[in-house]
NUVO-431793 format. One line per field, with one value per residue (C-alpha): x, y, z; residue in three letters. Coordinates in steps of 0.1 Angstrom, whole numbers, always signed. Example, Ala and Ser with C-alpha at 12.3 -4.5 7.8 and 13.67 -1.06 7.14 Angstrom:
// NUVO-431793
x	[+123,+137] .
y	[-45,-11] .
z	[+78,+71] .
aa	[ALA,SER] .
This chain:
// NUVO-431793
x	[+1162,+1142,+1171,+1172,+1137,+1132,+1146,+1128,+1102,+1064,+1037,+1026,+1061,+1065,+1032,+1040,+1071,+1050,+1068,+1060,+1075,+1086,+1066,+1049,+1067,+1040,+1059,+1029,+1021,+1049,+1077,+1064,+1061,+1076,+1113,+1125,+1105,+1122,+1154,+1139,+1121,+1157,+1175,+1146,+1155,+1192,+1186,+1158,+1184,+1214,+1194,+1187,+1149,+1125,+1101,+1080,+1060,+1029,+1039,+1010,+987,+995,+968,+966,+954,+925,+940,+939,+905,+889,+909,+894,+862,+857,+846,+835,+867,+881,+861,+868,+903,+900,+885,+901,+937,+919,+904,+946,+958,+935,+943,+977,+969,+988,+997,+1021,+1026,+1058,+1053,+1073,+1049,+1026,+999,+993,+1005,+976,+948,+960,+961,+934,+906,+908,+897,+863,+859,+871,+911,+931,+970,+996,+1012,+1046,+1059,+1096,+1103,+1092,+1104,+1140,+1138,+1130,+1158,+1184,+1172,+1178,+1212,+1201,+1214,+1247,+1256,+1289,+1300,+1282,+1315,+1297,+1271,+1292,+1288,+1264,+1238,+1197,+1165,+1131,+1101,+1073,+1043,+1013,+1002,+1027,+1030,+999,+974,+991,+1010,+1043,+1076,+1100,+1112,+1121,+1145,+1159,+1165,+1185,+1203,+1215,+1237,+1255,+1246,+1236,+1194,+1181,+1144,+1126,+1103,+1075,+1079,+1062,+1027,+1030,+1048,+1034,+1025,+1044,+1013,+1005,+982,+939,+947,+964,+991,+972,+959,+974,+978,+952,+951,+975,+1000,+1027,+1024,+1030,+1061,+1081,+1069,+1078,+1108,+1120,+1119,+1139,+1168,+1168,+1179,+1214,+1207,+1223,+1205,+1164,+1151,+1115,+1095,+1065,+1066,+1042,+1068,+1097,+1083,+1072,+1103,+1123,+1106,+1109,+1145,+1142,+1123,+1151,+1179,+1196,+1198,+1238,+1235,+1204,+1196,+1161,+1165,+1144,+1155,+1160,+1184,+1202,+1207,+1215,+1242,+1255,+1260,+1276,+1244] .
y	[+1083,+1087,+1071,+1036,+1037,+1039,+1007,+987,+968,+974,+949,+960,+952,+922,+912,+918,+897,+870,+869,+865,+886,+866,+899,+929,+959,+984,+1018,+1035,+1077,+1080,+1064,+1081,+1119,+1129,+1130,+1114,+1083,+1080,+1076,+1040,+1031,+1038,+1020,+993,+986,+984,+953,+937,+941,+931,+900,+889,+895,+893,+925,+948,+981,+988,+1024,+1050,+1023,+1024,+1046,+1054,+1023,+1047,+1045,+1082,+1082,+1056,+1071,+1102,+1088,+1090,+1055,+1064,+1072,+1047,+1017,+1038,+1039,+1003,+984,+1005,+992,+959,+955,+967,+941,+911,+921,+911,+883,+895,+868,+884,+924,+938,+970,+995,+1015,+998,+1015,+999,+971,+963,+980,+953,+927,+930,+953,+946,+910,+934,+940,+908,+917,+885,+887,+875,+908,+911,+943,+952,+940,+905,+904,+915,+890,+864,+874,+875,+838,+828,+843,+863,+896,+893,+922,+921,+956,+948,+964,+995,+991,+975,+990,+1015,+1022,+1018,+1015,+1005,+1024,+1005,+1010,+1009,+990,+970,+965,+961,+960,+931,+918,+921,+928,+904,+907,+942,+934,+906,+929,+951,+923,+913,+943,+938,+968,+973,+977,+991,+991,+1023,+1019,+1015,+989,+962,+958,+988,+1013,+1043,+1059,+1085,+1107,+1106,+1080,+1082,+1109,+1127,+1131,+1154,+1177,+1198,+1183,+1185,+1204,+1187,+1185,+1180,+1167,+1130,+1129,+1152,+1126,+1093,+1110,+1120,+1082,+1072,+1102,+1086,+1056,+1071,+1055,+1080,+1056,+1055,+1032,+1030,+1010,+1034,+1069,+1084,+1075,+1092,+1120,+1123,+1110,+1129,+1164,+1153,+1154,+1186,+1203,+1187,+1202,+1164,+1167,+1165,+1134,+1117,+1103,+1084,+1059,+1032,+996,+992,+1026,+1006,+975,+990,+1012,+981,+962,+989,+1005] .
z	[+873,+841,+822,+844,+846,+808,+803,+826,+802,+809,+814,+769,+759,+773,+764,+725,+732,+746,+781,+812,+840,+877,+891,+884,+901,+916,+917,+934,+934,+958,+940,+906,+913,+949,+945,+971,+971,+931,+947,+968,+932,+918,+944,+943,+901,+906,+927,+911,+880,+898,+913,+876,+882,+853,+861,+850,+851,+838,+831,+821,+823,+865,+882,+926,+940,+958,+990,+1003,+983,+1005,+1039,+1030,+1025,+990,+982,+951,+936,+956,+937,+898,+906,+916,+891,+863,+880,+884,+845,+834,+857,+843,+809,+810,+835,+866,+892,+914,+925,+951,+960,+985,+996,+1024,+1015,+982,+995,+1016,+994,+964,+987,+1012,+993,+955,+964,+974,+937,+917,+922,+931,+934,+950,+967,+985,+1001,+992,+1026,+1024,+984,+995,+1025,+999,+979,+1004,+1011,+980,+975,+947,+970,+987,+1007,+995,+1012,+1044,+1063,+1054,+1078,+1105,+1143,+1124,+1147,+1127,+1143,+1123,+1122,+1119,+1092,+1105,+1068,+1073,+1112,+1125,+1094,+1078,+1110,+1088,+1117,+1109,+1072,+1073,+1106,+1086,+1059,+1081,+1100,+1065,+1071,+1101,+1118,+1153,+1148,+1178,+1186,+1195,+1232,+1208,+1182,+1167,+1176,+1203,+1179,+1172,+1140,+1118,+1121,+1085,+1085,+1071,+1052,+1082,+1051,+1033,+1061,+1088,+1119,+1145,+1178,+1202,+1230,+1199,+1164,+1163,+1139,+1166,+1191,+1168,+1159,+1197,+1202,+1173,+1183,+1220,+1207,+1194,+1159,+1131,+1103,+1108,+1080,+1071,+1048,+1034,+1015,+1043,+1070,+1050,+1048,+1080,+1101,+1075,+1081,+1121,+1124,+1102,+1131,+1155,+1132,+1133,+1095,+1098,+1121,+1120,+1084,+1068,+1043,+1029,+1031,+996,+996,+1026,+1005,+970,+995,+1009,+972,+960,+934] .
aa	[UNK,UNK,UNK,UNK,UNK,UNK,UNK,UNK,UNK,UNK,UNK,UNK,UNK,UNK,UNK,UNK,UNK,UNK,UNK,UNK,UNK,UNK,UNK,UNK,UNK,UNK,UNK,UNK,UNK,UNK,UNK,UNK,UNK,UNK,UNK,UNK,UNK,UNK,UNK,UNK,UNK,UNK,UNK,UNK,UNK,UNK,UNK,UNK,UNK,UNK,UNK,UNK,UNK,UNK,UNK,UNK,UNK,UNK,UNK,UNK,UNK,UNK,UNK,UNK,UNK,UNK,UNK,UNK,UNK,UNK,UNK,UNK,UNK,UNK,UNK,UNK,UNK,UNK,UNK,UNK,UNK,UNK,UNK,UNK,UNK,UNK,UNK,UNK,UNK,UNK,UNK,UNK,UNK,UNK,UNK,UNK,UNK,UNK,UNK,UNK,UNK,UNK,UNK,UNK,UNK,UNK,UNK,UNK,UNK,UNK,UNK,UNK,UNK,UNK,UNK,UNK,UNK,UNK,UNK,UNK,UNK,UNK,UNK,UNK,UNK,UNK,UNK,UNK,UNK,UNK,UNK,UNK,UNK,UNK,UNK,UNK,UNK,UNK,UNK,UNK,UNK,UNK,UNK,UNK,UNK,UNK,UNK,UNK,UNK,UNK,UNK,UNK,UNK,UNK,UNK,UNK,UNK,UNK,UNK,UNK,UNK,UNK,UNK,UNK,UNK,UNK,UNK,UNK,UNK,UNK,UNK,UNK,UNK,UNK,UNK,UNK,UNK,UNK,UNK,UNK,UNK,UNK,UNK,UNK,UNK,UNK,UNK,UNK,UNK,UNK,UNK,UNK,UNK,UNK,UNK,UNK,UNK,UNK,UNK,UNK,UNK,UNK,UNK,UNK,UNK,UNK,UNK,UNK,UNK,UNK,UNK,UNK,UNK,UNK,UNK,UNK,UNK,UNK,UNK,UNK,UNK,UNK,UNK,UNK,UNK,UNK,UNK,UNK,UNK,UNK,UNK,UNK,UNK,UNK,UNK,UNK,UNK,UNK,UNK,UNK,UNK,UNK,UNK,UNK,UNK,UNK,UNK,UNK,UNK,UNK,UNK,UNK,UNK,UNK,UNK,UNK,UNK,UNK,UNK,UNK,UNK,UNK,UNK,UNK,UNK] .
């Protein structure tokens, strides 16, 4: 990773160059240090490359949005965090951020505006949608996927915070694959269990954890491919079909893992 990732240009570089990327790419905490979620940020480069893109990353200078800060209720932290990101983001006069991870997604684009923070932000969902409209992603090996049974597990951040369903099933239909929807989707799906902070805890006392339950409904659909869209939900779906010892039939990916699989990256 470290090698592809090294050459994608930061928001300094390009700045001494005097350009101007299309979009700012927010790799997030997830997509930095857990390593899985580096294999979607990998996957996520390769098409933004691939598409002919002009991106960057702001590197070191990219700090946590204060997300679990805020969930956990640590508003202090939440607001330093903030406005440091938001005073690095002005500087190099920022328009437009895509991120993959929900969460960041909807503190950029719903609570930086709180503290001065105005951007145009797209989740990896809707940006891939976009390019897939545009015909700057072709799924040429789309035979892949074909018959392939997949089913969607909604964010919450993405679902029902930001009322985002659509792109991410158009994403997916791009493959010609059989998507399948869980009992609970869309507005009525449930959550992964990892949500305010619930990702940084043990779970609490209960009939049974909720990712066992999310995950239950996702097996009884007899999909073998379960994509997600958020770092919290990998990990969570992913450890559920651990516990159900599906590891050998059941897989998690991310939507951008599907599409890079699909063109071949």
């Amino acid at each position: 990773m470290s090698e592809l990732i090294n050459k994608v240009p930061t928001m300094a570089e390009m700045a001494a160059g005097n350009e101007t990327p299309e979009v700012l790419f927010w790799v997030g905490c997830a997509g930095s240090f857990d390593d899985r979620y580096k294999k979607v940020t990998v996957a996520f480069v390769k098409i933004l490359n691939k598409a002919g893109v002009k991106f960057a990353v702001l590197g070191t200078e990219e700090s946590c949005t204060g997300d679990p800060a805020r969930r956990a209720g640590n508003e202090f932290t939440f607001q330093m965090l903030a406005m440091s990101n938001i005073q690095v983001l002005d500087m190099y006069g920022v328009k437009k951020i895509v991120t993959a991870c929900p969460h960041c997604f909807n503190t950029l684009k719903n609570e930086y505006p709180e503290l001065g923070g105005n951007y145009e932000v797209l989740h990896h969902s809707e940006y891939l949608q976009q390019l897939i409209d545009e015909g700057r992603v072709r799924i040429e090996g789309g035979e892949t996927f074909k018959g392939r049974k997949i089913t969607f597990h909604d964010s919450c951040y993405l679902g029902r915070a930001n009322g985002i369903y659509e792109a991410p099933r158009h994403v997916l239909e791009a493959l010609d694959a059989d998507l399948i929807e869980m009992k609970r989707s869309k507005v009525k799906g449930l959550c992964c269990g990892a949500g305010g902070g619930q990702m940084f805890k043990e779970p609490e006392p209960g009939k049974k954890d909720v990712n066992i339950e999310r995950i239950e409904e996702a097996i009884d659909t007899g999909a073998t491919t379960i994509a997600v869209a958020c770092p919290f939900c990998m990990v969570m779906m992913t450890d559920g079909v651990k516990n159900k010892e599906k590891e050998d039939s059941v897989k998690v990916f991310d939507l951008a893992e599907l599409i890079a699989q699909a063109e071949g990256l």
